[in-house]
PDB file of N, CA, C and O in Angstrom, chain B, residues numbered from 101:
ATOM      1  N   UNK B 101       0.841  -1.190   0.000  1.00  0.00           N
ATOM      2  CA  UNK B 101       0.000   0.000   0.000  1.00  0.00           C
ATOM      3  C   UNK B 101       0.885   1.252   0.000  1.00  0.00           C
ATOM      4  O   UNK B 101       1.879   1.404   0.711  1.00  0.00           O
ATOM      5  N   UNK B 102       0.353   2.207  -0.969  1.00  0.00           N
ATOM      6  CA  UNK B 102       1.286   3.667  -0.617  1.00  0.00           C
ATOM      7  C   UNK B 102       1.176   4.541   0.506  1.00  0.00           C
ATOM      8  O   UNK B 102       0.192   4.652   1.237  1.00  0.00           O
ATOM      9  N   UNK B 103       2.040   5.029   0.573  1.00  0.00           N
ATOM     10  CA  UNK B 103       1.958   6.233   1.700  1.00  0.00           C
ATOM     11  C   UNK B 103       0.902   7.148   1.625  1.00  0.00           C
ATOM     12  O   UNK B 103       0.865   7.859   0.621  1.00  0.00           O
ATOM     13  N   UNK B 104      -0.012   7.285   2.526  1.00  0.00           N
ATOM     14  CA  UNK B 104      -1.304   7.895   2.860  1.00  0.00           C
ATOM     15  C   UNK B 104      -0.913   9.510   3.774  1.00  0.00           C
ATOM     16  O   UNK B 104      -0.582   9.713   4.942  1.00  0.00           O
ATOM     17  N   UNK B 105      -1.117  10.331   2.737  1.00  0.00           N
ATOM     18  CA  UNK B 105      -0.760  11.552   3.549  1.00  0.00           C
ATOM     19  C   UNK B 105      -1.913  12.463   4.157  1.00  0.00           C
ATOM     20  O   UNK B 105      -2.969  12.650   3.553  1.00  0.00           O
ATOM     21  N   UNK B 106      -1.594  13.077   5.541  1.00  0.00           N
ATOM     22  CA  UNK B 106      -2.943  13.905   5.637  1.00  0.00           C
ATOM     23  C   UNK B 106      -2.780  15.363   5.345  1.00  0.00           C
ATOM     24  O   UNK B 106      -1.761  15.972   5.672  1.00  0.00           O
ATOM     25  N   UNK B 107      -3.849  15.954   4.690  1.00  0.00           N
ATOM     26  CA  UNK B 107      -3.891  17.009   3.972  1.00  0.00           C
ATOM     27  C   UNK B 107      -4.902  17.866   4.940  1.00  0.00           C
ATOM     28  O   UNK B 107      -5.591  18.730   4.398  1.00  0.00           O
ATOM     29  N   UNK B 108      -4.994  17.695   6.090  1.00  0.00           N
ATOM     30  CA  UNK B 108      -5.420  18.915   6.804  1.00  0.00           C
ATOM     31  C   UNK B 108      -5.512  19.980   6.949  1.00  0.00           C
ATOM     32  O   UNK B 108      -6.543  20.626   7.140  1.00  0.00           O
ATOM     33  N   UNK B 109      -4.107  20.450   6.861  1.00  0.00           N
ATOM     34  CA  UNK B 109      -2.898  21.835   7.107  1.00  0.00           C
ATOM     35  C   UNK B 109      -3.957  22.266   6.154  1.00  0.00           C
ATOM     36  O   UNK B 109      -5.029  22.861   6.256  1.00  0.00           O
ATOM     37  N   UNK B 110      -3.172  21.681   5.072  1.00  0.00           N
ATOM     38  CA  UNK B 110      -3.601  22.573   3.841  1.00  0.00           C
ATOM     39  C   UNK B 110      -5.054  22.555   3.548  1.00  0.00           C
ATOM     40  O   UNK B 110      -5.485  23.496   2.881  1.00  0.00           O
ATOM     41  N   UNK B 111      -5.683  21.851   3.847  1.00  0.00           N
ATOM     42  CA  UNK B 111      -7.465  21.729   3.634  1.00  0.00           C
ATOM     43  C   UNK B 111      -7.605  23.428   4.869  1.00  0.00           C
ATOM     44  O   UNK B 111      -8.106  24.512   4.572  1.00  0.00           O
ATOM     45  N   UNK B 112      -6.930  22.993   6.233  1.00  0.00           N
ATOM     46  CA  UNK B 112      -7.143  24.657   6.777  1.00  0.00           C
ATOM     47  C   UNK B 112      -6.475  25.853   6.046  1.00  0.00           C
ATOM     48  O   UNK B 112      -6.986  26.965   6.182  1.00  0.00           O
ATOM     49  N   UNK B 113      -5.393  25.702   5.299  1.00  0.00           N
ATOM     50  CA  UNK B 113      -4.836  26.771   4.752  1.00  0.00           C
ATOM     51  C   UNK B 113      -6.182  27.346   3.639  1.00  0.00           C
ATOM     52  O   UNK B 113      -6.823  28.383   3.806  1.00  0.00           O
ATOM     53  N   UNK B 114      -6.377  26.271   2.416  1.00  0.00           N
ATOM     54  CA  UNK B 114      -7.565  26.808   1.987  1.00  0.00           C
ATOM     55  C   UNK B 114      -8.445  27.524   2.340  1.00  0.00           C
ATOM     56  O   UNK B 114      -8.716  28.592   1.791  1.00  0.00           O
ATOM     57  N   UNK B 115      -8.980  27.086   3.231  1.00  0.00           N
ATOM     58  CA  UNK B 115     -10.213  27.869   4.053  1.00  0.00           C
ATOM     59  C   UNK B 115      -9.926  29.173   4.482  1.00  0.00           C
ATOM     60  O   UNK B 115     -10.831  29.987   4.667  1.00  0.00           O
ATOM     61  N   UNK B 116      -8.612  29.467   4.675  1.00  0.00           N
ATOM     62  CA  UNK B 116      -7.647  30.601   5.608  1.00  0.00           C
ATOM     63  C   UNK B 116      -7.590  31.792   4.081  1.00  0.00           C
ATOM     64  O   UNK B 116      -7.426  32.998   4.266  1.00  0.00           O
ATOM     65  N   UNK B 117      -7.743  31.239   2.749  1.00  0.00           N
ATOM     66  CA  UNK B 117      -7.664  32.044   1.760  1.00  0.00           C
ATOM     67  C   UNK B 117      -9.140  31.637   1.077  1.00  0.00           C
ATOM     68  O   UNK B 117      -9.656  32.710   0.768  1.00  0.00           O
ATOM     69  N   UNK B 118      -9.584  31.090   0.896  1.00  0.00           N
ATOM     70  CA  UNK B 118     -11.221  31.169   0.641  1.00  0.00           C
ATOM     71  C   UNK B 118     -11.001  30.149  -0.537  1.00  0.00           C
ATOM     72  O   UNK B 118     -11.669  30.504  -1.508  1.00  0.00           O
ATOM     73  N   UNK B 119     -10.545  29.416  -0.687  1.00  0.00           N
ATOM     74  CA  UNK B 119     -10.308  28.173  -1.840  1.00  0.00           C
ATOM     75  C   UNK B 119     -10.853  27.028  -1.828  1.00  0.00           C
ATOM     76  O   UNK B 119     -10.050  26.187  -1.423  1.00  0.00           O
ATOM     77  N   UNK B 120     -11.902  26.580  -2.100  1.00  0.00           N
ATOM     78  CA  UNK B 120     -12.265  25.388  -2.578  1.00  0.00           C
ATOM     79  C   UNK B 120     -11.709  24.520  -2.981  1.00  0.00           C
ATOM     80  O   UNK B 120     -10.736  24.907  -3.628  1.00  0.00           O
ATOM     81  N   UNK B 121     -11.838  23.095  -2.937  1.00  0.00           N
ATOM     82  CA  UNK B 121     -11.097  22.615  -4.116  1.00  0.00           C
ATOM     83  C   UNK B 121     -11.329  22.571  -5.275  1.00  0.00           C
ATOM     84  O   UNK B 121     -10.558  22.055  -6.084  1.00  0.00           O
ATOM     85  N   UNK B 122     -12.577  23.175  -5.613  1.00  0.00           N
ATOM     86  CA  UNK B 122     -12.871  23.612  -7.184  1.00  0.00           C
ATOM     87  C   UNK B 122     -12.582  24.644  -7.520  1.00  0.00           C
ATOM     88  O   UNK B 122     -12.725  24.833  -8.727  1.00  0.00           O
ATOM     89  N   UNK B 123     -12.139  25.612  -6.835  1.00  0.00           N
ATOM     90  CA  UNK B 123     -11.463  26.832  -7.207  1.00  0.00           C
ATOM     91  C   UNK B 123     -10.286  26.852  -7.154  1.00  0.00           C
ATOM     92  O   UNK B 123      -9.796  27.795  -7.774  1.00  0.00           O
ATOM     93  N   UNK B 124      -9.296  25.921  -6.456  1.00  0.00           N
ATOM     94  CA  UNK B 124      -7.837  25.255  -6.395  1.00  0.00           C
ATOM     95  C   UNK B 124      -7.543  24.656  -7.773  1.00  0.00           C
ATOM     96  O   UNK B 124      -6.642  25.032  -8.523  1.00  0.00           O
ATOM     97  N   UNK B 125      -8.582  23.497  -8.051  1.00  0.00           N
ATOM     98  CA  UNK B 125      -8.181  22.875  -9.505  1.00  0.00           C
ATOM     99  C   UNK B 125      -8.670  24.018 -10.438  1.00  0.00           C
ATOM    100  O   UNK B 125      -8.218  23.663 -11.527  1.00  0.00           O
ATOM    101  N   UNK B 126      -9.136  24.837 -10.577  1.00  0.00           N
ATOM    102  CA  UNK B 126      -9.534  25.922 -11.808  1.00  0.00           C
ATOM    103  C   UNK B 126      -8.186  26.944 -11.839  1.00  0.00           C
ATOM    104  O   UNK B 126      -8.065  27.620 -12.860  1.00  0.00           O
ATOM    105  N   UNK B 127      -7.398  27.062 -11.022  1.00  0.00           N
ATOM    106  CA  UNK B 127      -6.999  28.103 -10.501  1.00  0.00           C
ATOM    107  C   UNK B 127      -5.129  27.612 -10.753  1.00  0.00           C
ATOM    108  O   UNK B 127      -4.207  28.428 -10.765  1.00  0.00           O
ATOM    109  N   UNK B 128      -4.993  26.182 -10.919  1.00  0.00           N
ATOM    110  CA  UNK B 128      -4.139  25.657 -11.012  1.00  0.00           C
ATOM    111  C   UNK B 128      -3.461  25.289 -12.344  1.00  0.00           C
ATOM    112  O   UNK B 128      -2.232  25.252 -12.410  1.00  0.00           O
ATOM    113  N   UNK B 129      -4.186  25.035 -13.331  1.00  0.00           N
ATOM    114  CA  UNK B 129      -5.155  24.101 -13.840  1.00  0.00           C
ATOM    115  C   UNK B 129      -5.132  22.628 -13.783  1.00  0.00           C
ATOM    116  O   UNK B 129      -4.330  22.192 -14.609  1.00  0.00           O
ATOM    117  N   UNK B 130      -5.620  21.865 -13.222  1.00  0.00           N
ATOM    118  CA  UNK B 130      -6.212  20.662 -13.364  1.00  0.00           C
ATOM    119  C   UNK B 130      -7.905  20.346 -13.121  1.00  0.00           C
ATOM    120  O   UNK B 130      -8.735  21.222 -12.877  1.00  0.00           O
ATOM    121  N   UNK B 131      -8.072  19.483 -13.197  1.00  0.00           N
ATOM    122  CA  UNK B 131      -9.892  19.052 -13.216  1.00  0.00           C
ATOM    123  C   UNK B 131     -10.151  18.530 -11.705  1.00  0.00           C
ATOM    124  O   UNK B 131      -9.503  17.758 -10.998  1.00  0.00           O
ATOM    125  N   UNK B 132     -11.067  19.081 -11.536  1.00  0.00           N
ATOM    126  CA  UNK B 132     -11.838  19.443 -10.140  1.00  0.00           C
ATOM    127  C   UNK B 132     -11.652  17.308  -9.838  1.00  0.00           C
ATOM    128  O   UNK B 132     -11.378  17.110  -8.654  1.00  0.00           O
ATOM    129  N   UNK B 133     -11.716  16.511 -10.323  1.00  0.00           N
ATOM    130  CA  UNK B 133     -11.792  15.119 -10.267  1.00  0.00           C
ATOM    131  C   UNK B 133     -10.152  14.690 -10.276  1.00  0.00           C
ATOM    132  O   UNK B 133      -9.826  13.503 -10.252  1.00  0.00           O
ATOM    133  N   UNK B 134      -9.425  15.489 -10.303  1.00  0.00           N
ATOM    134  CA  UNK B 134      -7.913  15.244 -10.168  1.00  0.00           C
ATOM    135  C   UNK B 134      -7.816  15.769  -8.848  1.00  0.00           C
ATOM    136  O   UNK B 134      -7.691  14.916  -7.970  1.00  0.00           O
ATOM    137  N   UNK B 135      -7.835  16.659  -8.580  1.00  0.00           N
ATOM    138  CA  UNK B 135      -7.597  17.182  -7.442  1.00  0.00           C
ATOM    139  C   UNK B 135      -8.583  16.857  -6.009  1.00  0.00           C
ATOM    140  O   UNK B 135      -8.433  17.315  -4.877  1.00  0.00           O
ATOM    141  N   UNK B 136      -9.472  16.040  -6.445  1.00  0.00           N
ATOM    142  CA  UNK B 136     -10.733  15.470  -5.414  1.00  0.00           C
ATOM    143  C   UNK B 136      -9.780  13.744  -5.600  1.00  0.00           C
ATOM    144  O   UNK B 136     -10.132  13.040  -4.653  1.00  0.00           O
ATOM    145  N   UNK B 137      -8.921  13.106  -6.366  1.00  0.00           N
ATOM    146  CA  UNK B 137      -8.517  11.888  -6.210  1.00  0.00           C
ATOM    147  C   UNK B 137      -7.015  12.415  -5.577  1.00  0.00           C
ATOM    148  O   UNK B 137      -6.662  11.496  -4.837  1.00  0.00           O
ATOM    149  N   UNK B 138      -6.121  13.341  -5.549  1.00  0.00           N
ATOM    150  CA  UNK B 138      -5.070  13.901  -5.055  1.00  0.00           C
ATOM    151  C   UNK B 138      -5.807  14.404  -3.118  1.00  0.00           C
ATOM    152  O   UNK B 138      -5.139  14.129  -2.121  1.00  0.00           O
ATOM    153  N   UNK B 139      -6.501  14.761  -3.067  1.00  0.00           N
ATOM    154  CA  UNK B 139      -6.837  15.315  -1.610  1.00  0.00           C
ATOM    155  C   UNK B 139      -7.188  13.883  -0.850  1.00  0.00           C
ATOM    156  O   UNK B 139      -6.935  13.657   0.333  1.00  0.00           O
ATOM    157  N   UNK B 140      -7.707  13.132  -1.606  1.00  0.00           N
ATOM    158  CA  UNK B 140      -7.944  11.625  -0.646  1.00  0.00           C
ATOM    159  C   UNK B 140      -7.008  11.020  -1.315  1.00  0.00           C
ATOM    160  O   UNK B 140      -7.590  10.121  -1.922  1.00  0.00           O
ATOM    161  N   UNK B 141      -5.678  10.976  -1.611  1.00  0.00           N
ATOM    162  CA  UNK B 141      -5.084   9.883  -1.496  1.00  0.00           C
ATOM    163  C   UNK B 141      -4.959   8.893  -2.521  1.00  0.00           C
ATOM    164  O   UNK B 141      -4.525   7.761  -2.307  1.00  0.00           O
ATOM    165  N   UNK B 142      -5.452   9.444  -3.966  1.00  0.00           N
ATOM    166  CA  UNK B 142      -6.169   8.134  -4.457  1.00  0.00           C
ATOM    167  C   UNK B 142      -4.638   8.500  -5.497  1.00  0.00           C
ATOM    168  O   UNK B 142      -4.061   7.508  -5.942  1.00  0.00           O
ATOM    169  N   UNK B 143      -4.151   9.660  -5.780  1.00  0.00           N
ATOM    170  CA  UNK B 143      -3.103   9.579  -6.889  1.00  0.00           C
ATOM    171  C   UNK B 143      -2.302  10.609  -5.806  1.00  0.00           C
ATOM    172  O   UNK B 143      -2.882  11.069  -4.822  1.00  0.00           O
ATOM    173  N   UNK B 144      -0.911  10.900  -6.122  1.00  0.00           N
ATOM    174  CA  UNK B 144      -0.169  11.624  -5.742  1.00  0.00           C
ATOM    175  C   UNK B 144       0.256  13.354  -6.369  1.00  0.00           C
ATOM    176  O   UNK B 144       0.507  13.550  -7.557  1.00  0.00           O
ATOM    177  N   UNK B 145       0.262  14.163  -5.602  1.00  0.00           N
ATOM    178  CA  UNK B 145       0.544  15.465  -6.268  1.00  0.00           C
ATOM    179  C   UNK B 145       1.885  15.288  -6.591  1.00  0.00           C
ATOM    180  O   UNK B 145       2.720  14.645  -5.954  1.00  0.00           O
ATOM    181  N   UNK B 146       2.004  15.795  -7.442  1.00  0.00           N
ATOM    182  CA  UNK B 146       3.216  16.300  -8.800  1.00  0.00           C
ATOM    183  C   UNK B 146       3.904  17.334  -7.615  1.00  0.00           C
ATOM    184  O   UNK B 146       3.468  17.804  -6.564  1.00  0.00           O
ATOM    185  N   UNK B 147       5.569  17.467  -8.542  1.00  0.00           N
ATOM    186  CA  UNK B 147       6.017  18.338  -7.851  1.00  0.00           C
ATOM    187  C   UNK B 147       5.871  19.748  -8.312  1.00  0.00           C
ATOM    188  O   UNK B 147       6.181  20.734  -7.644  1.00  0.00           O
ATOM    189  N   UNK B 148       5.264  19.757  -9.770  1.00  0.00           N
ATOM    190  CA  UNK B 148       4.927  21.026 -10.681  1.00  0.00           C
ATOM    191  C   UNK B 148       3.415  21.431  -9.542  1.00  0.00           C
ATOM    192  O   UNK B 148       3.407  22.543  -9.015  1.00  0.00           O
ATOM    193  N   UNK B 149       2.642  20.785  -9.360  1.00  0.00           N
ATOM    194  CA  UNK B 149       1.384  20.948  -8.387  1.00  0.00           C
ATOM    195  C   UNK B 149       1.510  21.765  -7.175  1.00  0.00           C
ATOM    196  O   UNK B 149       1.069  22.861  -6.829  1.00  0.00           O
ATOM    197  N   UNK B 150       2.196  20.942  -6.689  1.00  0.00           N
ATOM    198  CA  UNK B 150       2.905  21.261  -5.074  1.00  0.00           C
ATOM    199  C   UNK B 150       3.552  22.700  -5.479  1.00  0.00           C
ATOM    200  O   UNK B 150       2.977  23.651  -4.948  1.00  0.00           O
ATOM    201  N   UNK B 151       4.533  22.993  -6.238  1.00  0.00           N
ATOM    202  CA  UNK B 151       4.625  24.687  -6.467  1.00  0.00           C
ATOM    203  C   UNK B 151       3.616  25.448  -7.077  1.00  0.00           C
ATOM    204  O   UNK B 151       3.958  26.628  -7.152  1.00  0.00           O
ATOM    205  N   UNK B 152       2.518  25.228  -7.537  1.00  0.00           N
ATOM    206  CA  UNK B 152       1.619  26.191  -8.154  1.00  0.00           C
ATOM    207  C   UNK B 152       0.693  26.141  -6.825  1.00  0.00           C
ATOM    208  O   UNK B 152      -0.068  27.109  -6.815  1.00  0.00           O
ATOM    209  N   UNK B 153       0.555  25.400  -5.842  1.00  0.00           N
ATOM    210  CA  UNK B 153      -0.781  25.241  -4.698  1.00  0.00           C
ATOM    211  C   UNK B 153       0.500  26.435  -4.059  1.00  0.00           C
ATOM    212  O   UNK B 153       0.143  27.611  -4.123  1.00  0.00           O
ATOM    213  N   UNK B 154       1.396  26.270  -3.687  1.00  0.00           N
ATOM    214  CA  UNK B 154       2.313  27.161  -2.599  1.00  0.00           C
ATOM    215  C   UNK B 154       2.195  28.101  -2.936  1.00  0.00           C
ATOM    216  O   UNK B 154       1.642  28.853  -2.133  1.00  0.00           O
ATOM    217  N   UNK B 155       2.584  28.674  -4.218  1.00  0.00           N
ATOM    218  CA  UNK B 155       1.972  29.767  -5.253  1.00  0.00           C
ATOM    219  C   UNK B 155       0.587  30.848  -4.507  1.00  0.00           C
ATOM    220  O   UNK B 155       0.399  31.940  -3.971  1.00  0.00           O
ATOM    221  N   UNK B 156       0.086  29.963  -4.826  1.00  0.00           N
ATOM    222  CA  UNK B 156      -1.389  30.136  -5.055  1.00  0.00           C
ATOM    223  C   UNK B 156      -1.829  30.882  -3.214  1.00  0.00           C
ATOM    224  O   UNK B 156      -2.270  31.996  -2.931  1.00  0.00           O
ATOM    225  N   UNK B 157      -1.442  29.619  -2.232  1.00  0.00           N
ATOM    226  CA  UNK B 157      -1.836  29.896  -0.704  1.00  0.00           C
ATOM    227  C   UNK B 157      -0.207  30.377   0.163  1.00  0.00           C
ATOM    228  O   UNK B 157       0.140  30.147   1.321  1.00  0.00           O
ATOM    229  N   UNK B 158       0.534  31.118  -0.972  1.00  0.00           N
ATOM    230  CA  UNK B 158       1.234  31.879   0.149  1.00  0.00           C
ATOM    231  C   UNK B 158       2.129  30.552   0.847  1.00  0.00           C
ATOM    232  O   UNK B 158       2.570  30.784   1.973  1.00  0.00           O
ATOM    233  N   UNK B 159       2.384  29.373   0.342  1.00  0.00           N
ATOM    234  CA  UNK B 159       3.330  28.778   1.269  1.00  0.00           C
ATOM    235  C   UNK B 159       4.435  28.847   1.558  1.00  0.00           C
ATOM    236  O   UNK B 159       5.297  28.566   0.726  1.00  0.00           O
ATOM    237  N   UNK B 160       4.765  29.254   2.862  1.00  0.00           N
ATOM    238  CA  UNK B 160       6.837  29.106   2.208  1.00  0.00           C
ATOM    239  C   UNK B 160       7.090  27.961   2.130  1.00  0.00           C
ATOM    240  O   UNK B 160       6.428  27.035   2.599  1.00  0.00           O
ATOM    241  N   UNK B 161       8.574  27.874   1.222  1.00  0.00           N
ATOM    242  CA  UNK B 161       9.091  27.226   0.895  1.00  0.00           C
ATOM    243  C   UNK B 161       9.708  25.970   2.135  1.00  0.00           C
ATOM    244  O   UNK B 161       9.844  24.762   1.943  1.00  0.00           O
ATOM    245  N   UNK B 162      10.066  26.947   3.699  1.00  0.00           N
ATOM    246  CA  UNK B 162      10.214  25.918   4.274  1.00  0.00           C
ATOM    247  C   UNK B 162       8.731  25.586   5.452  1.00  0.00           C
ATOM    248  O   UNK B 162       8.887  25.328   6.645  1.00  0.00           O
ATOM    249  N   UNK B 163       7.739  25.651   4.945  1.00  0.00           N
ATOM    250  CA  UNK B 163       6.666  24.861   5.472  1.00  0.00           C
ATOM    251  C   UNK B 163       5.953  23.832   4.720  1.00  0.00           C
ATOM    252  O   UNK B 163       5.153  23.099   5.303  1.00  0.00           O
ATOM    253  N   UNK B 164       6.269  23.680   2.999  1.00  0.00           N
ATOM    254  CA  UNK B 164       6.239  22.714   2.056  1.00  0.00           C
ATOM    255  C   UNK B 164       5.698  21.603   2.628  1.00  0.00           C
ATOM    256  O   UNK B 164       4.470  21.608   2.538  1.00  0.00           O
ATOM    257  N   UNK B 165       6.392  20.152   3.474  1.00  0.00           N
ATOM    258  CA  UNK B 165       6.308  19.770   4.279  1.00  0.00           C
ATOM    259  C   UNK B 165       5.411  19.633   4.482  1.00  0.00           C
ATOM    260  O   UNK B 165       4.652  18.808   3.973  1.00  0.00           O
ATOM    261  N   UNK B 166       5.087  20.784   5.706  1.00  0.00           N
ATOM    262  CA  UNK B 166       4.029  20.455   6.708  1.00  0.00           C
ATOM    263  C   UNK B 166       2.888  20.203   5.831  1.00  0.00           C
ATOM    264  O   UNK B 166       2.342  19.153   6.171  1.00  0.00           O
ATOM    265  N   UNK B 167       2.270  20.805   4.752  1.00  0.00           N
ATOM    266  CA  UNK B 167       1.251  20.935   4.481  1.00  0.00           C
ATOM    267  C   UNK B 167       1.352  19.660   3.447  1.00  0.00           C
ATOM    268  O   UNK B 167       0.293  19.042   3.560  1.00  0.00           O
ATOM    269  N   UNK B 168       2.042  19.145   2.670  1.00  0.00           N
ATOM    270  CA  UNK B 168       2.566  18.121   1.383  1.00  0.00           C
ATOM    271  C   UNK B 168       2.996  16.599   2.084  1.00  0.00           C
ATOM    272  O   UNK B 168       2.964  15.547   1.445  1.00  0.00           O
ATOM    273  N   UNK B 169       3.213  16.656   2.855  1.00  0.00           N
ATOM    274  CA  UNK B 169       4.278  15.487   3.564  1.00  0.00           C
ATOM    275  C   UNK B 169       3.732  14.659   4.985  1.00  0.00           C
ATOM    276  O   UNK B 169       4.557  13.924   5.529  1.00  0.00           O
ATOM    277  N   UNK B 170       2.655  14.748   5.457  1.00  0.00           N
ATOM    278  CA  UNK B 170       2.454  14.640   6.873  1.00  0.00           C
ATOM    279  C   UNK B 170       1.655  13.407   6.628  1.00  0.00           C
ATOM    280  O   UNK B 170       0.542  13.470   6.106  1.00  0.00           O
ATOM    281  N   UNK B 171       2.195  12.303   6.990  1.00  0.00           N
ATOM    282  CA  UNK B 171       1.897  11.119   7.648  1.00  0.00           C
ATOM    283  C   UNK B 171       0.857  10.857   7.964  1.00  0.00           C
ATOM    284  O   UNK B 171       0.556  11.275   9.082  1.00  0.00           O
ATOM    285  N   UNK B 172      -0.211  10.068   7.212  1.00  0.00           N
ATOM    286  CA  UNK B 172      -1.350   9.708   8.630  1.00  0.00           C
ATOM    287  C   UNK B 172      -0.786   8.436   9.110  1.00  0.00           C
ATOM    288  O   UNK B 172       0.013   7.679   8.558  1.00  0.00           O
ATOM    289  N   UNK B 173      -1.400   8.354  10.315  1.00  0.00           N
ATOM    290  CA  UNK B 173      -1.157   7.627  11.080  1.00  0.00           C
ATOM    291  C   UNK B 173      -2.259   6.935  12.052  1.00  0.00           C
ATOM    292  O   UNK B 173      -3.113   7.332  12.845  1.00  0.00           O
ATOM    293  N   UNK B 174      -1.877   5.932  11.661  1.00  0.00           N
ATOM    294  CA  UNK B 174      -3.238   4.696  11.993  1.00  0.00           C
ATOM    295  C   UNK B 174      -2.755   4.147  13.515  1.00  0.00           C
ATOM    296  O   UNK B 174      -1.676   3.741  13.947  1.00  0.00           O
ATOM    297  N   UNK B 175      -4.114   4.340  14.121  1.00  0.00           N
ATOM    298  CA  UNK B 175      -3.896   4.017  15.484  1.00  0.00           C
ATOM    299  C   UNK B 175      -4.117   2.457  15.648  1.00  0.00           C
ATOM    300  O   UNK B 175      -5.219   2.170  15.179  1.00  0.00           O
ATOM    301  N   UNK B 176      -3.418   1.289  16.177  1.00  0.00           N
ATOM    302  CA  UNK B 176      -3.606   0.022  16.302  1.00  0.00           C
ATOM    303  C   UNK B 176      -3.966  -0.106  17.746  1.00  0.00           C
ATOM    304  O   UNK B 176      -3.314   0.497  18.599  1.00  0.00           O
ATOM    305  N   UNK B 177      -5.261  -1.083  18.137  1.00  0.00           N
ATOM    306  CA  UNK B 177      -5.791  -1.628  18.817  1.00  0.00           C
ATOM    307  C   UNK B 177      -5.223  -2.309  19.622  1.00  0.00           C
ATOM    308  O   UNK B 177      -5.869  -2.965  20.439  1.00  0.00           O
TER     309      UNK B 177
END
């Protein structure tokens, strides 16, 4: 199985600039169904992606990371 990242940060960063994810994929360009299979996990963001979203919500360069990179993590019983 691939690495499952959580996209929180950045799901709050959105909200923090008024971005949808249909106004993220319009705004980027990719299709609102790319970027709804990239937010759950289902394909991986590009590294061309990852600089146009930082772009876009003001990320620095060294918080990349936090918002691109963060681990979920499955709690075992």
């Amino acid at each position: 199985m691939a690495e499952q990242f959580d996209y929180d940060a950045l799901l709050k960063r959105m909200e923090e600039y008024r971005y949808s994810q249909s106004r993220l994929a319009r705004d980027m360009p990719i299709s609102r169904t790319s970027m709804s299979a990239k937010m759950h996990n289902k394909n991986a963001f590009t590294q061309w992606e990852i600089r146009r979203i930082c772009q876009l919500l003001e990320i620095p360069d060294e918080e990349v990371g936090k918002y691109f990179f963060n681990k979920v993590v499955r709690k075992s019983v």
